[in-house]
Structure formats: C-alpha cells, structure tokens
OpenMM code with the backbone's topology and positions (N, CA, C; nanometers):
from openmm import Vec3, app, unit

residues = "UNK UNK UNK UNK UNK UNK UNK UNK UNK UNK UNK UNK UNK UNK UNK UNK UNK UNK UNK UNK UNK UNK UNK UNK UNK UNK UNK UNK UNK UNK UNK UNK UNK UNK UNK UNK UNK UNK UNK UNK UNK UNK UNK UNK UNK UNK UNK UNK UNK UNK UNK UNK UNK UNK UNK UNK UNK UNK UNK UNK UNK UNK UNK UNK UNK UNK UNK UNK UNK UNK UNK UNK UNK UNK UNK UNK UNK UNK UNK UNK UNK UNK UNK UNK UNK UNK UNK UNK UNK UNK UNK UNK UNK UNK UNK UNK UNK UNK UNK UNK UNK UNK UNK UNK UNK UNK UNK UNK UNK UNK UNK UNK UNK UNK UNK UNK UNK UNK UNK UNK UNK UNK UNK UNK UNK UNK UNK UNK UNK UNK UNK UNK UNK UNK UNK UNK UNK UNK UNK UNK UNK UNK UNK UNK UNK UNK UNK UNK UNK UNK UNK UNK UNK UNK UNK UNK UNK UNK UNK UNK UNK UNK UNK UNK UNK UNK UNK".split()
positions = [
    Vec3(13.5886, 8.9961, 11.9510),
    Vec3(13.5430, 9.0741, 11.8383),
    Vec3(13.5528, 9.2232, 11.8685),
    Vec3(13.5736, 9.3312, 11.7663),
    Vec3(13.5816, 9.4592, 11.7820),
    Vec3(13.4409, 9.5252, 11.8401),
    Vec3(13.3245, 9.4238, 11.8570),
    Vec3(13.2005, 9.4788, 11.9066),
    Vec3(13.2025, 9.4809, 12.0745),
    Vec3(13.2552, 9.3935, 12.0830),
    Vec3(13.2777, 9.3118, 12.2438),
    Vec3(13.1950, 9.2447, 12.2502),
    Vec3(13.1501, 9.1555, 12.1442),
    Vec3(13.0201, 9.0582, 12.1634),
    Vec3(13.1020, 8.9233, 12.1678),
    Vec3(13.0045, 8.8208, 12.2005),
    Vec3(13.0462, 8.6559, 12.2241),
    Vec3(13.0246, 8.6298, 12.0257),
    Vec3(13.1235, 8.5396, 11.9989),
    Vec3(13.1334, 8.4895, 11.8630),
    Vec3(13.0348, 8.4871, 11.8219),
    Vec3(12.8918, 8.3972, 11.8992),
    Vec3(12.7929, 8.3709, 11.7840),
    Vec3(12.7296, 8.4262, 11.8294),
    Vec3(12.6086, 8.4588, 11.7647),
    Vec3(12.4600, 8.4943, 11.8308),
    Vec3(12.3391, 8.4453, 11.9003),
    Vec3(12.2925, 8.5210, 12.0195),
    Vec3(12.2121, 8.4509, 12.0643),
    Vec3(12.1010, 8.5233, 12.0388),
    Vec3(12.1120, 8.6372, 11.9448),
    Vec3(11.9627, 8.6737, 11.9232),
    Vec3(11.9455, 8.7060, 11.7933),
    Vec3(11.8514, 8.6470, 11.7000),
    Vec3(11.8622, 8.6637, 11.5605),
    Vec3(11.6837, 8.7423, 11.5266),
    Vec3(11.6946, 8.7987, 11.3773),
    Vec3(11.6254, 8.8677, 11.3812),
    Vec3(11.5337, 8.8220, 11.2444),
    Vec3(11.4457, 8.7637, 11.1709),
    Vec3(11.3766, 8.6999, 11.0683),
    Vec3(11.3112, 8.7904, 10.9750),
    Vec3(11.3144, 8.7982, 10.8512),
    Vec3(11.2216, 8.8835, 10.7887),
    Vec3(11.2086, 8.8225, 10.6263),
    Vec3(11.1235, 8.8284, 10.5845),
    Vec3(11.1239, 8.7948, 10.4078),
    Vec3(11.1109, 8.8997, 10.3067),
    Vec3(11.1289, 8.8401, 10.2066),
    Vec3(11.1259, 8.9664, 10.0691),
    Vec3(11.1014, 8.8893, 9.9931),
    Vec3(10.9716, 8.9502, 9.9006),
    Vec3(10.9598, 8.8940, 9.8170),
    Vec3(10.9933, 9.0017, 9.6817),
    Vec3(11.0344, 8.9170, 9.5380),
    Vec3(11.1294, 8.9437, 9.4561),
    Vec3(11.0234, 8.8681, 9.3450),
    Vec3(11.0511, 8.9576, 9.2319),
    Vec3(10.9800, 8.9377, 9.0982),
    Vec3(11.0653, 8.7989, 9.0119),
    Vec3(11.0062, 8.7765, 8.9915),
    Vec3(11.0718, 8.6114, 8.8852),
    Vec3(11.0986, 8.6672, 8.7454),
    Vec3(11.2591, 8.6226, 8.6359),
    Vec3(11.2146, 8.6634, 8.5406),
    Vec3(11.1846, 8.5606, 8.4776),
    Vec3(11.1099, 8.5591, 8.3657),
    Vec3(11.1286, 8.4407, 8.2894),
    Vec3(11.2164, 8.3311, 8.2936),
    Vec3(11.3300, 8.3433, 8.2821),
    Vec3(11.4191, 8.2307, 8.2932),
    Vec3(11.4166, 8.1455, 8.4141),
    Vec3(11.3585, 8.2113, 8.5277),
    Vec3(11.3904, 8.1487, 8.6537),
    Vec3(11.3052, 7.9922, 8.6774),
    Vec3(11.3097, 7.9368, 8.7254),
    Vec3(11.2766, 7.7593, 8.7261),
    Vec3(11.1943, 7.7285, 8.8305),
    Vec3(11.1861, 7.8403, 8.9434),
    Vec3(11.1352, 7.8358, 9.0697),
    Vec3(11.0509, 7.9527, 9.0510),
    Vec3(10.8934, 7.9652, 9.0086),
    Vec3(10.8278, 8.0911, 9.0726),
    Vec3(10.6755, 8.0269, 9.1326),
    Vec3(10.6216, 8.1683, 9.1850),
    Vec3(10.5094, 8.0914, 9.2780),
    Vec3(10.4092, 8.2258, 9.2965),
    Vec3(10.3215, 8.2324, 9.2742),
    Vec3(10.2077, 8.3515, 9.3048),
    Vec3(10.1959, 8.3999, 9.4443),
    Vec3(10.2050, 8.5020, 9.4690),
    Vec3(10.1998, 8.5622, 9.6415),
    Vec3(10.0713, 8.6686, 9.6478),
    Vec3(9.9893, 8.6094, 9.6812),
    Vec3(9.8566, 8.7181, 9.6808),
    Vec3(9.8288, 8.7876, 9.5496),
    Vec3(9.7773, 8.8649, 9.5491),
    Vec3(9.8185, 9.0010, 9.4151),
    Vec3(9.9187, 8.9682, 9.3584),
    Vec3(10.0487, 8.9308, 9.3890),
    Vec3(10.1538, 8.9751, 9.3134),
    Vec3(10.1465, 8.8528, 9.2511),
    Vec3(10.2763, 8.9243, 9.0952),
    Vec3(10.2420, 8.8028, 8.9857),
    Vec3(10.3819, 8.7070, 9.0360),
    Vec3(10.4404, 8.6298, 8.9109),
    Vec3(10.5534, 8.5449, 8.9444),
    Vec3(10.6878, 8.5949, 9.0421),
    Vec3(10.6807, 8.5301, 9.1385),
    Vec3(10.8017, 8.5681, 9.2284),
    Vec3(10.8272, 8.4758, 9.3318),
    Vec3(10.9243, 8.5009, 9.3846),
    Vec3(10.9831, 8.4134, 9.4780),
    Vec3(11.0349, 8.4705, 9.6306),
    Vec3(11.0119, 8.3986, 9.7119),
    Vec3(11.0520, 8.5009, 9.8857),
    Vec3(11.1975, 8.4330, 9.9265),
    Vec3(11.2214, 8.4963, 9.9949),
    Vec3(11.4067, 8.5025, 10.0467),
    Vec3(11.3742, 8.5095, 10.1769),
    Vec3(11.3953, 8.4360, 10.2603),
    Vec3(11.3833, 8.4255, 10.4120),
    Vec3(11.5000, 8.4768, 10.4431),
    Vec3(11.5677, 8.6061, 10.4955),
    Vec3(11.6792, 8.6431, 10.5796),
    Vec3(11.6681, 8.5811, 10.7646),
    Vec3(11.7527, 8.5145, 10.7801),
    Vec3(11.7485, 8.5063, 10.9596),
    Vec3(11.9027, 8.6236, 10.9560),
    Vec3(11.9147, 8.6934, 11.0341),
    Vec3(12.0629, 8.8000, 11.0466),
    Vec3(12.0594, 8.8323, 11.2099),
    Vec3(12.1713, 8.8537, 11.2643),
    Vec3(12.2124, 8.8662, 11.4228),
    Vec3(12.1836, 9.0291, 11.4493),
    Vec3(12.2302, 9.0680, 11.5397),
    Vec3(12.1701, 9.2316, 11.5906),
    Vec3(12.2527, 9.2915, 11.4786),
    Vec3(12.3977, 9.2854, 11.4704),
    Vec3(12.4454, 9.3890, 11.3436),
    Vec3(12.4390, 9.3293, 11.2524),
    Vec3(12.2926, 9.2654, 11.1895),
    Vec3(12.2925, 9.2944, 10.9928),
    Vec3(12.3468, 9.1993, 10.9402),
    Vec3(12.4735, 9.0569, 10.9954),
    Vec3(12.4826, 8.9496, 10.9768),
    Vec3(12.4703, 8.8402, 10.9554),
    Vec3(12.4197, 8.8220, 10.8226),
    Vec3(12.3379, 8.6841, 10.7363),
    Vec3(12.3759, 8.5903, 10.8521),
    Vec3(12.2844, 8.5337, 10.8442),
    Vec3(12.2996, 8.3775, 10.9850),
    Vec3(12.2347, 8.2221, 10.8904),
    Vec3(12.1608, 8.2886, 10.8349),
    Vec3(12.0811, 8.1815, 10.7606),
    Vec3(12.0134, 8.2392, 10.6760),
    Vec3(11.9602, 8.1909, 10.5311),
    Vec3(11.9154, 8.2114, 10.3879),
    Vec3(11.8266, 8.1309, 10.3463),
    Vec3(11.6656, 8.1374, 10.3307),
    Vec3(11.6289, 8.0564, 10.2504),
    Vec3(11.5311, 8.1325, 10.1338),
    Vec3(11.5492, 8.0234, 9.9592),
    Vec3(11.4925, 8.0785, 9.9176),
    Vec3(11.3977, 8.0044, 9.8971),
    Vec3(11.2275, 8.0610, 9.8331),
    Vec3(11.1375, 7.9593, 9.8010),
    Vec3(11.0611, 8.0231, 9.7261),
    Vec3(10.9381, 7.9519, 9.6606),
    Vec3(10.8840, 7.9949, 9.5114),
    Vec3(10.7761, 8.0482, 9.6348),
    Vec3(10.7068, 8.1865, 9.6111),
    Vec3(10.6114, 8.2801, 9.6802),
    Vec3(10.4901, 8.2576, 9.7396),
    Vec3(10.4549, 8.1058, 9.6902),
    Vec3(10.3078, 8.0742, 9.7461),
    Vec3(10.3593, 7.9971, 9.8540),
    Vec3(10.4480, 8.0099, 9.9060),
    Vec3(10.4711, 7.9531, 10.0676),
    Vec3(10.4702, 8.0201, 10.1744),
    Vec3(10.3773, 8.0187, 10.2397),
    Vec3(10.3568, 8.1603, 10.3382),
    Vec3(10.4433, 8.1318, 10.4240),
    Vec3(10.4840, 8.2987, 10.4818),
    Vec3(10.5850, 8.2913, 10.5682),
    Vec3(10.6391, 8.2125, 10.6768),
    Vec3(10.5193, 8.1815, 10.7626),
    Vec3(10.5039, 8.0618, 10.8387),
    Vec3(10.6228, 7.9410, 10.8401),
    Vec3(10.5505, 7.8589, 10.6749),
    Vec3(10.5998, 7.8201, 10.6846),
    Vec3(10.7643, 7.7974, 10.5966),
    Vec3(10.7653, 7.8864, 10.5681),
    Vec3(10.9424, 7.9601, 10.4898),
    Vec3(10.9902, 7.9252, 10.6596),
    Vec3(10.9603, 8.0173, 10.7239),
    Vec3(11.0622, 8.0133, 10.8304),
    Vec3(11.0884, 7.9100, 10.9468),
    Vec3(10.9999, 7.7372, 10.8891),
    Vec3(10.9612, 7.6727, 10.9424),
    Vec3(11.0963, 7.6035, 10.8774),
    Vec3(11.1644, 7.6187, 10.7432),
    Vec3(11.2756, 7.5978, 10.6186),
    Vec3(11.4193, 7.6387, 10.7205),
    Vec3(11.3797, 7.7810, 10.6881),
    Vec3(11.4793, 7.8597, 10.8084),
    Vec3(11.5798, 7.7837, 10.9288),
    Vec3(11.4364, 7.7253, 11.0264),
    Vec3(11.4709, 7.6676, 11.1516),
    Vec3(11.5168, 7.5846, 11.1187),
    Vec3(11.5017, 7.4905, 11.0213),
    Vec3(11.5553, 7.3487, 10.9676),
    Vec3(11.6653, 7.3686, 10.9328),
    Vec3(11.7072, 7.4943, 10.8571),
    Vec3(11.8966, 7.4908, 10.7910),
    Vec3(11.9393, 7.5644, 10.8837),
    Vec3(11.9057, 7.6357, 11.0072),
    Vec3(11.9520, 7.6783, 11.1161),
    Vec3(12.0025, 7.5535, 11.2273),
    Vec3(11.9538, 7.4845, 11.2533),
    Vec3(11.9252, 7.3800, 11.2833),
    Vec3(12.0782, 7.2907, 11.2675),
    Vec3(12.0881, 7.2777, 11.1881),
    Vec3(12.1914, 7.2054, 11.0620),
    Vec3(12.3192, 7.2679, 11.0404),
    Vec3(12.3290, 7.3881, 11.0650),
    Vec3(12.4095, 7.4868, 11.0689),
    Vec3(12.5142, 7.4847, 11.2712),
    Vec3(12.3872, 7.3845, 11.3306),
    Vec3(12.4842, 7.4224, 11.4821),
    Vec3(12.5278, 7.5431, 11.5158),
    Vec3(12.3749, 7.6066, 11.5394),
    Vec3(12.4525, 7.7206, 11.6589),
    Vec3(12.3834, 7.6874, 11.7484),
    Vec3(12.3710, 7.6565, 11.8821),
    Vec3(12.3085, 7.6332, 11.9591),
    Vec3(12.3410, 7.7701, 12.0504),
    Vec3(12.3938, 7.8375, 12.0148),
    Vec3(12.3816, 7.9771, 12.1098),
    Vec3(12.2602, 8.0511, 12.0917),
    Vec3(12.2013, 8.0353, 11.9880),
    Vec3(12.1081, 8.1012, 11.9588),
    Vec3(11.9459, 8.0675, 12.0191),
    Vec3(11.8953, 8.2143, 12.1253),
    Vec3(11.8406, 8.1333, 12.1732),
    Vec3(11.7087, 8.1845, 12.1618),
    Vec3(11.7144, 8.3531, 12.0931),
    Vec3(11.5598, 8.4427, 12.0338),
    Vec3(11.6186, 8.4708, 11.9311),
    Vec3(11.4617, 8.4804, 11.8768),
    Vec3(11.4253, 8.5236, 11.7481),
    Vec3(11.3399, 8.6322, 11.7413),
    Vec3(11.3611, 8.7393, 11.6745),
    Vec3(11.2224, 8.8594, 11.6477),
    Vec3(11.1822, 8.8127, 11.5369),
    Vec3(11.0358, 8.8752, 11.5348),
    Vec3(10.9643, 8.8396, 11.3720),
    Vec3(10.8890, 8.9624, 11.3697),
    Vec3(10.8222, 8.9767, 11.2190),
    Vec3(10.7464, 9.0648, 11.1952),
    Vec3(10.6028, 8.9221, 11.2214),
    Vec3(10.4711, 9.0202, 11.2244),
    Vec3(10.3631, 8.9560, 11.2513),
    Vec3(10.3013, 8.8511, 11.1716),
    Vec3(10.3976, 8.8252, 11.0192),
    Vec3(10.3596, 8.7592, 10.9389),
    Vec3(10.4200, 8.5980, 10.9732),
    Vec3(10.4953, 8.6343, 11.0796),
    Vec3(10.5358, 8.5176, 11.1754),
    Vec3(10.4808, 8.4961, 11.2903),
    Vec3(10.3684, 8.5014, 11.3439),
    Vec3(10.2679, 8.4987, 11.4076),
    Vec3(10.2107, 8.4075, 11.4519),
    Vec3(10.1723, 8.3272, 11.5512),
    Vec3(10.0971, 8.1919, 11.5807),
    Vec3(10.1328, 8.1168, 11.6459),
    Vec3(10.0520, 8.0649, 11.7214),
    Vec3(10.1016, 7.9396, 11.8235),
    Vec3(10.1731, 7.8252, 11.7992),
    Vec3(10.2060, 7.7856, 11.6825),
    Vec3(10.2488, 7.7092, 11.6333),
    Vec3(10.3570, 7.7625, 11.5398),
    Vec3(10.3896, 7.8656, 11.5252),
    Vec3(10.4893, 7.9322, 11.4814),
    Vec3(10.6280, 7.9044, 11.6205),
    Vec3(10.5339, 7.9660, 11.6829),
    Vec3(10.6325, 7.9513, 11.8429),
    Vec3(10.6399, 7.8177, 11.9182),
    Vec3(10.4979, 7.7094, 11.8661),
    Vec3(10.5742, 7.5709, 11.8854),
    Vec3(10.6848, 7.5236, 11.8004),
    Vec3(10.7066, 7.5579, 11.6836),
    Vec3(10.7659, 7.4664, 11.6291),
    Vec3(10.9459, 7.5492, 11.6189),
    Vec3(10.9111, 7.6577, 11.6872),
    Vec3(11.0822, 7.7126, 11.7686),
    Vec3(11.1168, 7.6630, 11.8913),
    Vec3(11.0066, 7.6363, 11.9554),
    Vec3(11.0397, 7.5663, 12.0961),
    Vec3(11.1240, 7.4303, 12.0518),
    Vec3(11.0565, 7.3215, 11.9275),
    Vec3(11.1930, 7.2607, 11.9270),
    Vec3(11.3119, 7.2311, 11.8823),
    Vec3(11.3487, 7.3611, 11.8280),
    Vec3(11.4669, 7.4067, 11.8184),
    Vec3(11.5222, 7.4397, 11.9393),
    Vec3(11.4848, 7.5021, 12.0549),
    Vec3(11.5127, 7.5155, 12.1096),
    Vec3(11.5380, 7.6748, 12.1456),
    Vec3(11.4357, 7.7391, 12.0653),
    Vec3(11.4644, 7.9101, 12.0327),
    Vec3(11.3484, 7.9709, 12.0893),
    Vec3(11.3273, 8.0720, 12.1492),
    Vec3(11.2355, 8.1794, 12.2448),
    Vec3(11.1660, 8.2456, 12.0934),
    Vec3(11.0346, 8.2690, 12.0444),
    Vec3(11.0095, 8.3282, 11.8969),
    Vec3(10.9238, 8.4364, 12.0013),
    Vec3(10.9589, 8.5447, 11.9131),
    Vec3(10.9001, 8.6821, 11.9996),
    Vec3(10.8591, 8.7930, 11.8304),
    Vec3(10.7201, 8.8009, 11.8355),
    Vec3(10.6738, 8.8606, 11.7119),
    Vec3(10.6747, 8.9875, 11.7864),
    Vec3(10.7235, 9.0969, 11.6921),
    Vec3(10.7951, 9.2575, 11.7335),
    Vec3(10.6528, 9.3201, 11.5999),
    Vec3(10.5542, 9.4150, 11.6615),
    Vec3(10.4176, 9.4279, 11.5343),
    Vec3(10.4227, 9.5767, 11.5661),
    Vec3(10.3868, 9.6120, 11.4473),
    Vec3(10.3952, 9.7877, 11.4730),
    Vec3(10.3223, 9.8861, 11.5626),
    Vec3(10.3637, 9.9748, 11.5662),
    Vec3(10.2818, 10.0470, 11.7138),
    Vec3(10.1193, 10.0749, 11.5994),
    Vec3(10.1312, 10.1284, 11.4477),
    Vec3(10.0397, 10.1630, 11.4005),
    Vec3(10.0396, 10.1140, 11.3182),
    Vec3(9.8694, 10.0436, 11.2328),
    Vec3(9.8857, 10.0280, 11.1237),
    Vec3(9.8894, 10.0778, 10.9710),
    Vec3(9.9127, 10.0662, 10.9009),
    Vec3(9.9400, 10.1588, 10.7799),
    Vec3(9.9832, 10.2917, 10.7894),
    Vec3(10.0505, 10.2490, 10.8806),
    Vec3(10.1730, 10.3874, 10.8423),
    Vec3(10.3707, 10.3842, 10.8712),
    Vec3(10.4089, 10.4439, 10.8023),
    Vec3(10.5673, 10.4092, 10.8147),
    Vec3(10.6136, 10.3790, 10.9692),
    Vec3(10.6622, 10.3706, 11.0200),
    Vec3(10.7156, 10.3519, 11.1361),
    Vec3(10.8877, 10.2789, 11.1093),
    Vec3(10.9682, 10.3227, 11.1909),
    Vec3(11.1451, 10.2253, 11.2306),
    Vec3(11.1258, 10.1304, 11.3315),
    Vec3(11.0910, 10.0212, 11.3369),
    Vec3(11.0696, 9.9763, 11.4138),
    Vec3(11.1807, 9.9090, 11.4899),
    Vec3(11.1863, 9.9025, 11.5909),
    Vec3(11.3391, 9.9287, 11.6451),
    Vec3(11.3955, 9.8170, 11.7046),
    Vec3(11.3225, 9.6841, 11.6563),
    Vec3(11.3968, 9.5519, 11.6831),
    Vec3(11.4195, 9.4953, 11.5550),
    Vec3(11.3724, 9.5506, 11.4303),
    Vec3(11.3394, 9.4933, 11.3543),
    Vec3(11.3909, 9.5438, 11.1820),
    Vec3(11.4615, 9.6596, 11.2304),
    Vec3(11.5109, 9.7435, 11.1112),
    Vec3(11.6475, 9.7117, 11.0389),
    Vec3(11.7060, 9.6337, 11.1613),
    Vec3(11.8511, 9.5507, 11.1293),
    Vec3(11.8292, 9.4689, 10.9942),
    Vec3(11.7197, 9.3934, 11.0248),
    Vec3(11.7119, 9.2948, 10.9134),
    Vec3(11.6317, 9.3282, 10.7501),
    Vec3(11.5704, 9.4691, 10.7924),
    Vec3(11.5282, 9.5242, 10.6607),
    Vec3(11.6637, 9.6348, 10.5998),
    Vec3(11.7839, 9.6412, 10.6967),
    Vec3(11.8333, 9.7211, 10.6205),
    Vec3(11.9535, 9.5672, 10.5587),
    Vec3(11.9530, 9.4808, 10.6191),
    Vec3(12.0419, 9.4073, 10.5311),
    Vec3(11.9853, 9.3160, 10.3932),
    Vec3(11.8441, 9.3276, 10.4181),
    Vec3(11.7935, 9.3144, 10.2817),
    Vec3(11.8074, 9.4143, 10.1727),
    Vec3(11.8243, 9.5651, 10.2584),
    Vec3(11.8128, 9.6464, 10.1452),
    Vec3(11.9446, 9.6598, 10.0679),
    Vec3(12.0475, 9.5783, 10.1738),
    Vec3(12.2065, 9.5723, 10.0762),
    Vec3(12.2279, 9.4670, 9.9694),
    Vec3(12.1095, 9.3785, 10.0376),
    Vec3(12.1514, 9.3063, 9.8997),
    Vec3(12.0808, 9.3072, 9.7698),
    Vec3(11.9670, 9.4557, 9.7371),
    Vec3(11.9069, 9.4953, 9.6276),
    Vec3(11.9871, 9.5871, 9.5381),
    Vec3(12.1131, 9.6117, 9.6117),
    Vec3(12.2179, 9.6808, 9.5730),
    Vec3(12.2960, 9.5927, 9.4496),
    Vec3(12.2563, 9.4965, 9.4784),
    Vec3(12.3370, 9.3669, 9.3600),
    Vec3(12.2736, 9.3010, 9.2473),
    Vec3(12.2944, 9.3480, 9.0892),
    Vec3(12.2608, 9.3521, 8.9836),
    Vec3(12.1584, 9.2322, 8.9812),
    Vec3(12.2191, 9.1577, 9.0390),
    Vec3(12.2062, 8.9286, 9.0332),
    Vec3(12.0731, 8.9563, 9.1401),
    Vec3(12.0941, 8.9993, 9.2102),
    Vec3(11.9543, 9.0057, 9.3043),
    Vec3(11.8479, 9.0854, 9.3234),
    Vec3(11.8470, 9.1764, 9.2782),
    Vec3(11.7034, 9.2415, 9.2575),
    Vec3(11.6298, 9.1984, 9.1469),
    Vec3(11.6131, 9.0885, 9.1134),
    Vec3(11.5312, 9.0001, 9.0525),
    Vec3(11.5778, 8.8914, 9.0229),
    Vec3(11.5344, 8.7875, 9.0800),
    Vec3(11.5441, 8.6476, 9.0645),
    Vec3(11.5468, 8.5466, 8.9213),
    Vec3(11.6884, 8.5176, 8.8543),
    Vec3(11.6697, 8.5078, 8.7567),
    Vec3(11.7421, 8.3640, 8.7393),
    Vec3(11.7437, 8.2966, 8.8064),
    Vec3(11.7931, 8.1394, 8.8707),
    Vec3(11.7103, 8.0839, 8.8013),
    Vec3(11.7486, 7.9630, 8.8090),
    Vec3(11.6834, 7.8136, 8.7647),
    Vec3(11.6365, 7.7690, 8.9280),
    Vec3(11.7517, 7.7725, 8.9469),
    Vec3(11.7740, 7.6778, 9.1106),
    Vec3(11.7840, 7.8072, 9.2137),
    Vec3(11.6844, 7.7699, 9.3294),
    Vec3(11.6843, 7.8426, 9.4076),
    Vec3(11.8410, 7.8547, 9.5148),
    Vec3(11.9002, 7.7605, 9.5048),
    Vec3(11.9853, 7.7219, 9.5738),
    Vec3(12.0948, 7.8336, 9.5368),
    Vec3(12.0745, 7.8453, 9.3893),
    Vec3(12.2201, 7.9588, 9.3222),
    Vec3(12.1953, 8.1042, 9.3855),
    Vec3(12.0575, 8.1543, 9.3690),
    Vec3(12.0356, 8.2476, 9.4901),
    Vec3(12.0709, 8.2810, 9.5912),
    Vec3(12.0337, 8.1306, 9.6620),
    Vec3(12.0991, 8.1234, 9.7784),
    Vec3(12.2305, 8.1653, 9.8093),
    Vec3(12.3596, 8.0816, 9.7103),
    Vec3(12.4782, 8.1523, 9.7232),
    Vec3(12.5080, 8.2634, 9.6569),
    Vec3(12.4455, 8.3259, 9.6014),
    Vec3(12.4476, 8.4904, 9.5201),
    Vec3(12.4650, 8.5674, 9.7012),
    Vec3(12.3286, 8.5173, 9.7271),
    Vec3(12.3001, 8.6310, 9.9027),
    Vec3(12.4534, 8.6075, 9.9913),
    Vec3(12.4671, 8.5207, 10.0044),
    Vec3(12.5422, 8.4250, 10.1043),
    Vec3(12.6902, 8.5339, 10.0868),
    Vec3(12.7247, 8.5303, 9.8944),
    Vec3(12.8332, 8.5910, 9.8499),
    Vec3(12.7956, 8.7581, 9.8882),
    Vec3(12.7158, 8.7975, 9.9058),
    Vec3(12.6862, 8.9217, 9.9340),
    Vec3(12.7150, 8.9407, 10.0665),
    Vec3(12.6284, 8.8652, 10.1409),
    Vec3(12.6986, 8.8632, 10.3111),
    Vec3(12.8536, 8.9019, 10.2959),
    Vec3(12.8983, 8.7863, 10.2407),
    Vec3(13.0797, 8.7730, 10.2545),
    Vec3(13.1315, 8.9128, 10.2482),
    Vec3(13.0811, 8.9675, 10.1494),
    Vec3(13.1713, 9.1074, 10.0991),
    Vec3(13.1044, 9.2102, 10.2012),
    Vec3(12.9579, 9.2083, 10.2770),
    Vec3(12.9526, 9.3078, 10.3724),
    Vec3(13.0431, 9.3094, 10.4946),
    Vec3(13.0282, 9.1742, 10.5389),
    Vec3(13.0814, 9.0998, 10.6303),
    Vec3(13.2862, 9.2034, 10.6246),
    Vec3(13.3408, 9.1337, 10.4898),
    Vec3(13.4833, 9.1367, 10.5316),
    Vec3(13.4788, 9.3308, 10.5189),
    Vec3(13.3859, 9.4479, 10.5021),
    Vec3(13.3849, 9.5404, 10.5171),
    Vec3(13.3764, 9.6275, 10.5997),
    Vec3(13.3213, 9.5425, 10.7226),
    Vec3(13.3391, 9.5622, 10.9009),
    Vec3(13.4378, 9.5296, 10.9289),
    Vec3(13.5430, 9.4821, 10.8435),
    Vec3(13.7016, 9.4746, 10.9318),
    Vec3(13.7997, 9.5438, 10.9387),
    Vec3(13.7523, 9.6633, 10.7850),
    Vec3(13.8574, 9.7873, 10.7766),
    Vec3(13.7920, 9.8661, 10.8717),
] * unit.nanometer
topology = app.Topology()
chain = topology.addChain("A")
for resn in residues:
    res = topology.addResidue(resn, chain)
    for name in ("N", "CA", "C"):
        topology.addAtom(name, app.Element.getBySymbol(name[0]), res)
C-alpha cells in the first residue's frame, strides 16, 4: 500500500452517531432527551477507513450496538484485527469480555477533561470519518424504512472516500 501499512488492520477505532429519524423512516428509537432517531456504529482503521457499519433504532445503548459491531466484524474475517479504541460510552468489564471473544484487546481512550472540547488523539480518526459522511444529502438524516439501506448508503460513501486516496 502507498502508506507502507500491512493490507488489513490490526487496530480499529469505534464511535457512534446518533441521527434524527424522519417520519418516513421504519426504524426509530428514543435516546435519552433526544426525540426519534437512530445510532450508526462506525468501527474505521487508523486512516478513516469504514471496517464495519452498524445501524440501530437509538434506545440501544452503545454497549450494546457495539456488541452488533463485533458480531458483523466477526463475519466479515479479519482476524488481523487485534485493538480496538472506544470512547467511554464503551466502557465496562463486560464490554471488554465480550471482545476477548472475538479475540480483540478493547482499550476505552476518555478525555483528559470533562466538558470541555478537547482532539483527542486516538480517537479523532473516527469522528472525522463520521463527519464525511454528514456531507451526504441521504445521510444526515435517516430517512430509510430498513436500517440495512443505511447501511449501504454509509458503506457507498466509504467507497467514494476510499477510491479518493488513490489519486
């Protein structure tokens, strides 16, 4: 590869977003305060590279979204992959049991301060490839039936970042 990295990844990076539902959509779910919406589990490698996608209706706490994650990661065969960073909303002993059998190291990355901005510098990869895909009409609000079409909306978004690291 033009990075000088090994093909796949062995260190991936986890984060969610949650996204407003419109009416039409078939899948929504209450997230604290917020009204109808739905969360997008990104898993992405050190440069910003969708690895895995899940979507789900908002009252599924992160936990266990990324419990979804490990399962289509899983399924997907990479066995190179062998850490994970999280933000703290991935947190728990049982967060990190249930990567152990996957077979993955889970390492929660939490801010130096609370309530206040910070770059946090294991962890910014995967908020800036969320922020590319708010760039796309279809995805800054969830307007699916099926979470699954989402799914390949993101997936198609990857593709076109993806073949833009080759020029």
């Amino acid at each position: 590869m033009q990075e000088g990295r090994n093909e796949g990844p062995s260190l991936a990076i986890i984060d969610s977003q949650s996204v407003k539902a419109a009416n039409t959509a078939g899948e929504r779910g209450y997230d604290a305060e917020k009204n109808n919406e739905i969360k997008r589990h990104f898993l992405v490698d050190v440069l910003g590279l969708l690895i895995c996608i899940v979507v789900h209706t908002a009252n599924i706490q992160e936990r266990d979204g990324a419990k979804l994650v490990l399962e289509k990661m899983s399924k997907q065969n990479l066995p190179m992959l062998k850490k994970v960073w999280a933000d703290g909303g991935y947190s728990g002993d049982k967060m990190k049991a249930e990567a152990a059998k996957y077979d993955v190291e889970w390492e929660v990355v939490k801010r130096p301060e609370l309530h206040k901005f910070a770059v946090i510098p294991k962890r910014w990869v995967v908020e800036r490839s969320i922020g590319w895909t708010m760039n796309w009409r279809g995805l800054c609000r969830h307007y699916d039936y099926d979470s699954r079409t989402s799914e390949t909306k993101v997936l198609l978004t990857s593709v076109y970042y993806m073949t833009k690291r080759l020029n």
